[in-house]
N, C-alpha and C positions, 0 to 999 in steps of 0.2 A: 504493500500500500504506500510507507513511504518513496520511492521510486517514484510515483504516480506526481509527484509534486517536486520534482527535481526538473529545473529547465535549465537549458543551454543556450548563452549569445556568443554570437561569432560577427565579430566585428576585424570586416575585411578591410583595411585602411593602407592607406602608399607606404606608410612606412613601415609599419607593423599587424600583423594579424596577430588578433585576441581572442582567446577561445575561454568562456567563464562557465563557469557551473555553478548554480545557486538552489537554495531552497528559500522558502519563509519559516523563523522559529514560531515561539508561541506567541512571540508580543506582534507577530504582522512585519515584523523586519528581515533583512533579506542579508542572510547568511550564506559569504561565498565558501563554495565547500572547496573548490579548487581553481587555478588561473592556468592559462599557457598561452606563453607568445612566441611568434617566430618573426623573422625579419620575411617582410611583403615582398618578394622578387618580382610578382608579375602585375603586380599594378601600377597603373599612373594618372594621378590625378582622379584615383577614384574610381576608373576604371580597368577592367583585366585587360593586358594586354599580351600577357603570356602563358597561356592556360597550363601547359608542366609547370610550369614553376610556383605558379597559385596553387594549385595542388595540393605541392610538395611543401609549401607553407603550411596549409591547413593541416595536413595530415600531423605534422610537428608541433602545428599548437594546439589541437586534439586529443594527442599524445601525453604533451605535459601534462595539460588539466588532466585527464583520467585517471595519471601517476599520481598530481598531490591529492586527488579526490579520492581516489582508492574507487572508482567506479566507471562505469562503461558508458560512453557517450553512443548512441544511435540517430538522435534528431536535434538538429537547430535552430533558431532562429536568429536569422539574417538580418543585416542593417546594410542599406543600398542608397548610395551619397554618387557622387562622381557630376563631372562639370554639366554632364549631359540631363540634370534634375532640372526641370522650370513648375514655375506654378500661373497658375491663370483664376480670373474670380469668375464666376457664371452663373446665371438666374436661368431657371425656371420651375416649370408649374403643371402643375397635373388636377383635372376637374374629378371631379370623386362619380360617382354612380348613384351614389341614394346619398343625400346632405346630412337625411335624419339619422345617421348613424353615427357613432365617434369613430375620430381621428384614429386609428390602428398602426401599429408599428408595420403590418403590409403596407399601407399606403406610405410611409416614408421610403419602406425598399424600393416601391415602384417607383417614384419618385429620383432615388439616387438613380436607379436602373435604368434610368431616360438621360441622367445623367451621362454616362457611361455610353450612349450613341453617340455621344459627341463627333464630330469627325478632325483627326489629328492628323497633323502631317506624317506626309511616309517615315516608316519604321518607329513610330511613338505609340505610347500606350499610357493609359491612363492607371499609374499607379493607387494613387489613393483620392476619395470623394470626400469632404471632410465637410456638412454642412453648420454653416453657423447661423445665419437666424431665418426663422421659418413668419410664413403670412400666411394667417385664413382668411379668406375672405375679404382680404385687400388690412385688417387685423396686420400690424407691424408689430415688428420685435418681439414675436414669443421662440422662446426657448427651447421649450419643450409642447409640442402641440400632442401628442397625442391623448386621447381620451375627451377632445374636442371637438363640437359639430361643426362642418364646415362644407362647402361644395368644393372652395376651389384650393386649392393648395400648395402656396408657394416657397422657394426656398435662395437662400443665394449661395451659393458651394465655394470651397478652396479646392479647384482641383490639381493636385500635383501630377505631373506629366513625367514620361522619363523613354531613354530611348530602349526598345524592345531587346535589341541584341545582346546590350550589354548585362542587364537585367537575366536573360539567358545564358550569359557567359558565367555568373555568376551561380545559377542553377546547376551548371555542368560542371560547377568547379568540384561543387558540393556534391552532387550526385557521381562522381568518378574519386572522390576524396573518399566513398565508400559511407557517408550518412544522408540520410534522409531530410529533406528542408519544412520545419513544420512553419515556419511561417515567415514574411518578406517586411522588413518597418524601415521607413524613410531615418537615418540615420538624427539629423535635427531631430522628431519627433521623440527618437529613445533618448538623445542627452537631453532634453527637456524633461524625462520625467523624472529622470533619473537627479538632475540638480536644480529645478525650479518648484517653490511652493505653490500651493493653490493660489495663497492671498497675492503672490506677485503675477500670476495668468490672470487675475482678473483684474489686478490693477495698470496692466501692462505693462509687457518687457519685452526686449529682444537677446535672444541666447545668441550668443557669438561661438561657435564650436569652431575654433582655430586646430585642423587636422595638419600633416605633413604634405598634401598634394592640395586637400583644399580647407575653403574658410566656407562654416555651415552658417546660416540665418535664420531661425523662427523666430520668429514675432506673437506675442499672444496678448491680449487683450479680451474682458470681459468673461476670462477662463477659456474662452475659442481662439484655437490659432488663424491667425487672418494673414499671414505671407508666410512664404519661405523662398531660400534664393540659396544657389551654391557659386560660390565664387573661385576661380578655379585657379587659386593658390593659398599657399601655405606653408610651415614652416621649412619644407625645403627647399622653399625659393631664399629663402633668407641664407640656410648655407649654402647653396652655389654662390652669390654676393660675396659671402665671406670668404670660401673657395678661389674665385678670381679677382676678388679684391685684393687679398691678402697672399696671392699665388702659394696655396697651399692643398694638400690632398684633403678630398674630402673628411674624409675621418677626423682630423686633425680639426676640421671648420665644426663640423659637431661639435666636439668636444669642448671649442674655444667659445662657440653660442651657448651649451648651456652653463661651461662653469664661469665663466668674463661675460658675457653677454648680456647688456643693457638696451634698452629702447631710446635711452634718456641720454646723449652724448655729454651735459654738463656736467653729469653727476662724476665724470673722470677726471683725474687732473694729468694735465700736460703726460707727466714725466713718467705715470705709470705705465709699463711697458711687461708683455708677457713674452718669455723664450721658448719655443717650439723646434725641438728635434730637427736638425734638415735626413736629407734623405740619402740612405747609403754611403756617410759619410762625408755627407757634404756639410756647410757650415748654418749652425740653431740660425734661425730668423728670429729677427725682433721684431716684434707687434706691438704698437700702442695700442691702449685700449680705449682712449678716445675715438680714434680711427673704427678703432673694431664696432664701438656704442655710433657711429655716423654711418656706419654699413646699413648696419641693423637696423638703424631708425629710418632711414630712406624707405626703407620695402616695407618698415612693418606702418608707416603711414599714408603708404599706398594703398594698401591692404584696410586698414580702419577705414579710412576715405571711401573705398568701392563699396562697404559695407555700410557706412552712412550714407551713400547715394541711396541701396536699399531700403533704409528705414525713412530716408523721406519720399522714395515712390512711395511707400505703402502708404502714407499720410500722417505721419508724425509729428507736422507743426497744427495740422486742425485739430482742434481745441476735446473736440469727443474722442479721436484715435491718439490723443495725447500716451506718451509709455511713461508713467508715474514711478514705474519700479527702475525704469533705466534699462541700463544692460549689463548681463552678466556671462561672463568668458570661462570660457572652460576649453577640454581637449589641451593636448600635448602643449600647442602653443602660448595656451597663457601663464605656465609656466614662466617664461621670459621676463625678466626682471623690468620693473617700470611699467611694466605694457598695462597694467592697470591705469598708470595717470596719463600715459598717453592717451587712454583709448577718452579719459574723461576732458581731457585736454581738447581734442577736436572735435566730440561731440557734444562736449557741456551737457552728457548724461550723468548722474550716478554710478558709478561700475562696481563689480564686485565679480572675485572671481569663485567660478560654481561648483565646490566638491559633491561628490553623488554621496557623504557621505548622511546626510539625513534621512536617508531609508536604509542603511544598514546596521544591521550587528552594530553592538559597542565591544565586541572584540574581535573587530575585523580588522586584519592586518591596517597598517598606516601607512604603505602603497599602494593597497587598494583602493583605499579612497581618497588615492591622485586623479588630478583631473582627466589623466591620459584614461583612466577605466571609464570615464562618466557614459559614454555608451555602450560600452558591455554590460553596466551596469543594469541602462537602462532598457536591454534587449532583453535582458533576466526579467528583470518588474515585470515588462511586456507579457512574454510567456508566460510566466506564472499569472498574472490577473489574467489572461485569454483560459486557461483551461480552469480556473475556479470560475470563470463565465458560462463556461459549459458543464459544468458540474454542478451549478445553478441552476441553469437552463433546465437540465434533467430531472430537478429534483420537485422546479415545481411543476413539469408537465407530469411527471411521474404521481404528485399530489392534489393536482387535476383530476388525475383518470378515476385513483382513489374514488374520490368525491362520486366522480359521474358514477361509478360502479355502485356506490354506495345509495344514491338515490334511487336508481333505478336497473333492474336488472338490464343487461343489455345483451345484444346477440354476439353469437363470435366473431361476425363478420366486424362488427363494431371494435371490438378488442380489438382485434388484430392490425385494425386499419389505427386505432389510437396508439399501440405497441409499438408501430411506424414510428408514430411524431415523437415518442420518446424517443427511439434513438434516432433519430432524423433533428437533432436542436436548428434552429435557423443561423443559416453561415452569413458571416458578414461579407460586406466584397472583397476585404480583403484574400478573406480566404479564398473565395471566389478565383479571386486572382492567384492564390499560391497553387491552387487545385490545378489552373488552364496550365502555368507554366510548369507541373511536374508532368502532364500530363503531356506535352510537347516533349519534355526531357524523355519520357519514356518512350515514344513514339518517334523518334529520334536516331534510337539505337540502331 
């Protein structure tokens, strides 16, 4: 039985794959039983671009977890970023059949489900329908409409877009890595839940997920996310910079970003200078670290800037889509010393940067709840609230039937057709969409 409530994130990222294992104890908090990373050979920018070598990552960060976990991983769920994510906002509406009836959560499916005709540009697919506020009857701004009478029924959606193939490459990584994909989440979406409160979603915020290939954007507001945007860099654009700035081998440029490595060039004085190894003998180079903090700060205020272009399309100077909570930074790159007052610097937000560690264990390792886990983290939460949704689901159709049984005898034909709907729970589109793309994977072979 415990088994049953042990989920897997595997977060596929440029620099690193992360493979977590998590359960919930008894107080509702999320207990990593084990971690594993391997360095990303086949991705760029978010995207596969070398299927063996994704693989062969995965299989290695699979492997760890399973060792410190003492337990066998078989299914995942995914988190899917890469420069190729857009989102679009879209209205519409569906006229009901009989008005005298309430609002039903069929009518919101059908509703997304019309969604979902959209027509995309060749090779895109519409990832996730994400509605934020619904109209009855011309009726503005409710929330929750079901159990409402209404004729016509309208909605305005966040729909996230993304390109099909890559999204399949991704499928095949995981499906030839030898485990099963139980489910597919917009990477912003898991570090959002994993390091943002409720009171800051509804008083609005923007999560900045600064990854190694790119920089993630959700935006939420009134608890509904109302944008998101991937920007197709991040912290390893910063060391190449430093790389040919400083004519030095990569590795070396790592290392000098994260142990010297500043946002903030004044915070250095003149004369402080670091010595780096030359190579096979050749003679140490000297580095100021002025220099190295003016590298840094060129690209990482390019990088804030394309992302505040984002939060002002979304509308963040009108007074109602106002973000009261600011922004908060997380992923690998906010690590980076200063990048907090810079970020507050050019957009005169609040900042803060977002450990996932408010939904874990209080004796979860104190790496774990580095910002670089905040979406693995949040790929676990995911999984785990998806299958106590469906273990929900079950219990009250299964306390339904109860009921109906008990009122009234019924025929078998009746049983067995209500026996259906218990194990038949309604899938979301999401799943919808996990379902079509394993289904391609296997059809495939």
């Amino acid at each position: 039985m415990e088994n049953e409530h042990i989920a897997v994130g595997l977060d596929i990222g440029t620099t690193k794959i992360v493979a977590m294992i998590g359960r919930k104890n008894e107080f509702g908090k999320l207990e990593i039983l084990g971690l594993g990373k391997s360095k990303s050979l086949g991705v760029h920018r978010g995207v596969v671009n070398n299927i063996t070598q994704t693989i062969q990552s995965i299989q290695l960060a699979i492997k760890e977890a399973e060792e410190s976990a003492e337990k066998d991983v078989s299914a995942v769920t995914v988190g899917i970023a890469g420069q190729h994510i857009r989102s679009l906002q879209h209205s519409d509406y569906i006229t009901r059949k009989n008005a005298d009836e309430v609002i039903s959560e069929d009518d919101i499916n059908a509703l997304c489900d019309q969604v979902h005709k959209l027509v995309m540009l060749p090779g895109e697919e519409i990832i996730h329908v994400l509605p934020q506020e619904y109209k009855v009857d011309g009726q503005a701004e409710i929330k929750e409409p079901i159990g409402m009478y209404g004729g016509r029924l309208e909605a305005n959606f966040h729909v996230v877009v993304g390109q099909i193939s890559s999204i399949r490459n991704i499928g095949r990584c995981i499906k030839s890595a030898g485990i099963e994909l139980n489910g597919v989440t917009l990477e912003p979406l898991a570090s959002a839940n994993a390091v943002l409160s409720q009171e800051e979603k509804e008083a609005g915020v923007a999560l900045i997920d600064i990854g190694g290939g790119t920089t993630d954007l959700a935006i939420f507001k009134d608890g509904i996310i109302r944008h998101t945007a991937v920007i197709p860099f991040g912290g390893n654009i910063i060391t190449e910079d430093i790389k040919d700035g400083c004519s030095i081998i990569e590795k070396q440029a790592e290392l000098l970003k994260i142990k010297f490595g500043s946002a903030w060039p004044g915070e250095n004085k003149e004369n402080e200078i670091v010595s780096i190894p030359g190579l096979r003998g050749r003679e140490p180079k000297e580095i100021s670290l002025k220099n190295l903090a003016k590298i840094i700060h060129y690209r990482a205020v390019e990088i804030i800037e394309q992302v505040f272009l984002e939060i002002k399309n979304y509308g963040h100077e009108e007074k109602r889509k106002k973000l009261i909570a600011g922004i908060v930074i997380t992923g690998g790159g906010a690590q980076l010393k200063h990048l907090k007052q810079l970020v507050e610097y050019i957009t005169g937000m609040d900042t803060r940067v977002g450990f996932p560690n408010e939904h874990l264990a209080g004796d979860t390792d104190k790496e774990t709840a580095s910002p670089i886990y905040a979406t693995a983290v949040g790929l676990v939460m995911n999984s785990l609230n998806k299958q106590e949704q469906i273990e929900k689901d079950k219990a009250e159709e299964t306390q339904e039937n109860t009921e109906h049984q008990n009122e009234n005898e019924q025929t078998e034909e009746n049983i067995e057709q209500q026996k259906e709907t218990i194990h038949k729970p309604r899938k979301s589109f999401m799943e919808k969409f996990v379902d079509k793309l394993k289904d391609f994977l296997d059809n495939a072979e």
